[in-house]
C-alpha positions, 0 to 999 in steps of 0.5 A: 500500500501508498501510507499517507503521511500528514506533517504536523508542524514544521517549527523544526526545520527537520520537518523540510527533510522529511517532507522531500523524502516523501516526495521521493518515496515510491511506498508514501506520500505527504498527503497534508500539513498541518500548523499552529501558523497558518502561515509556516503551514500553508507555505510548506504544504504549498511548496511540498504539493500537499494540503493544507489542513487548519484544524488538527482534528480534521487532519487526524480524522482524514481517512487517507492520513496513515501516520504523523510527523510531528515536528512542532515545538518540544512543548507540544510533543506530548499534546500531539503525539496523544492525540494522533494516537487517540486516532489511530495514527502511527507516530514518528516525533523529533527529538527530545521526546517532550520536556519531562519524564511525566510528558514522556509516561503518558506519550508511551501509555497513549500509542501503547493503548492505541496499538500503534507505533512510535518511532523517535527520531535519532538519526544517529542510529541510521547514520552509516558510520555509527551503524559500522563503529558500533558493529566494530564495538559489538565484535571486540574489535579494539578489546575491552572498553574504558572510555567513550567520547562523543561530541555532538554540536554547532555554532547555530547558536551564535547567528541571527537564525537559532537566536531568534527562534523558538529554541531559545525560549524556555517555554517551549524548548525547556532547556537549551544547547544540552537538551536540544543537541545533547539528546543525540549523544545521550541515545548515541552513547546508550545505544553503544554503551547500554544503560548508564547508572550515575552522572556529573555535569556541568552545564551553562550559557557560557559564550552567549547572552542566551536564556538558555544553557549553550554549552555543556559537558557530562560524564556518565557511569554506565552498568558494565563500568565504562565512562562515556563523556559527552558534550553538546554545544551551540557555539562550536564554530568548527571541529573534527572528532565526534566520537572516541572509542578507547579500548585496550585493543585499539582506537575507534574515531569518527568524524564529520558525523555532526554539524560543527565537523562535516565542511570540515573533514575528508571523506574518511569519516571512520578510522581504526588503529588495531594494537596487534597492526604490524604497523602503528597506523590508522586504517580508514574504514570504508563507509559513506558518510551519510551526514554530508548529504544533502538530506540527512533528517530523509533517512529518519522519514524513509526509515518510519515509511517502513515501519507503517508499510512494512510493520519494521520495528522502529529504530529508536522506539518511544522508551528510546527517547524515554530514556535519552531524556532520563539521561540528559534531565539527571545532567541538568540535576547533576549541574544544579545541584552540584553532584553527582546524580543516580540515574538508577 
């Protein structure tokens, strides 16, 4: 079967991806927008050859709407995400997953309810380059663990654009730099590491006059013992390693894989050095660098098409983006209160 897919907001930018990989799609199709600005709204769904649809009760009562994209402000997750599952509609939701823990129980117990699927959005997880350095992981190519690095940002946050947007606003964004890019890291380093158990984080609005926090930097315990460091920011103006991997049997290091890092690098975006190598060497590890396409966000769309046509399990499910948000909100406690918090 051609899923109709409605937009539900395009307040995130990623929503433009998403929408051009439906336009490419031979399974899906963009069958109508919706948006609290009718204007935003109206002009996408123009640009895209959709519908435009006013009312959120009209489009989630649509016959030929299979699924939502929900790409509004992090405040309505919750709201939207409930009620395209009270109608039936499988879900696909940006990153993070809603403001709080409390928003995140009720989004899982109303797709839970309605039978439908959730998929979030952390395209980490379909990036080529992570998909093999966690092969690598899984397979002991560089022995036994120690510590992992993932940095994960851009400098959005010193420019007009990002500035004079919505996730600079509390109200709806909650939080800042940390939040808004740091979930990435978060799902990256579980998805790697498995479940972290404590936390110590300093975060803070460092560089800009922002009301939100631009830079910020955690260290995570996690179960098996290792120590994953992650930090996010909104004021990198450029960089080059995004993830390190340090084990007793050699190093892992990616790059180009994140904003602050991909005009900046070559094509060898994954790179190996094996302790039993006869040489002291690195070994570039053939992979596409798929974030310096053109349309990167396309990937999380194309991946939610197969879940609705096809019935594929999700990526990342909504306990993924759950436990990301657990994982960043214990970093904010950690930085507040100024210690180490428990995550469980």
């Amino acid at each position: 079967m051609e899923a109709g897919i409605a937009i539900l907001s395009f307040a995130h930018p990623h929503a433009y991806g998403w929408a051009k990989a439906l336009a490419g799609s031979e399974a899906a199709r963009l069958a109508a927008v919706w948006d609290d600005d009718a204007e935003r709204g109206g002009r996408a769904a123009k640009e895209h050859g959709a519908d435009f649809v006013a009312s959120l009760d009209e489009i989630l009562a649509r016959g030929d709407v299979n699924a939502v994209g929900i790409c509004a402000e992090t405040s309505r997750h919750e709201e939207l995400t409930v009620r395209a599952a009270g109608a039936g509609k499988h879900v696909l939701c940006e990153k993070p997953m809603a403001l709080s823990l409390d928003e995140c129980d009720r989004m899982i117990e109303a797709v839970d309810k309605a039978g439908v699927t959730y998929m979030q959005s952390f395209p980490k997880r379909l990036d080529p380059v992570n998909m093999r350095m966690k092969e690598l992981l899984d397979d002991g190519a560089v022995g036994k663990i120690g510590i992992v690095r993932v940095r994960h940002g851009h400098g959005f946050g010193l420019t007009g654009g990002l500035r004079n947007q919505w996730f600079v606003k509390p109200e709806f964004a909650g939080r800042g730099a940390f939040l808004d890019e740091g979930a990435h890291g978060a799902d990256l380093l579980r998805w790697l590491l498995g479940e972290p158990a404590e936390v110590t984080a300093r975060i803070g609005c460092l560089v800009t006059d922002l009301e939100v926090d631009d830079n910020g930097a955690a260290i995570y315990t996690f179960e098996n013992g290792v120590i994953g460091e992650l930090t996010s920011s909104w004021t990198w103006q450029a960089a080059t390693n995004c993830v390190e991997i340090f084990g007793d049997g050699g190093t892992v290091i990616a790059q180009g894989t994140d904003n602050a890092s991909k005009d900046m690098t070559d094509d060898d975006c994954l790179r190996i050095y094996r302790a039993d190598s006869a040489e002291r060497a690195w070994e570039t590890v053939e992979v596409p660098c798929a974030f310096k396409s053109d349309n990167f966000q396309g990937g999380v769309m194309e991946a939610f098409v197969g879940c609705v046509v096809e019935g594929a399990a999700p990526p990342a499910t909504a306990e993924d983006g759950r436990e990301a948000l657990h994982m960043i909100l214990a970093a904010y406690q950690s930085s507040d209160r100024g210690r180490s918090v428990k995550i469980r």
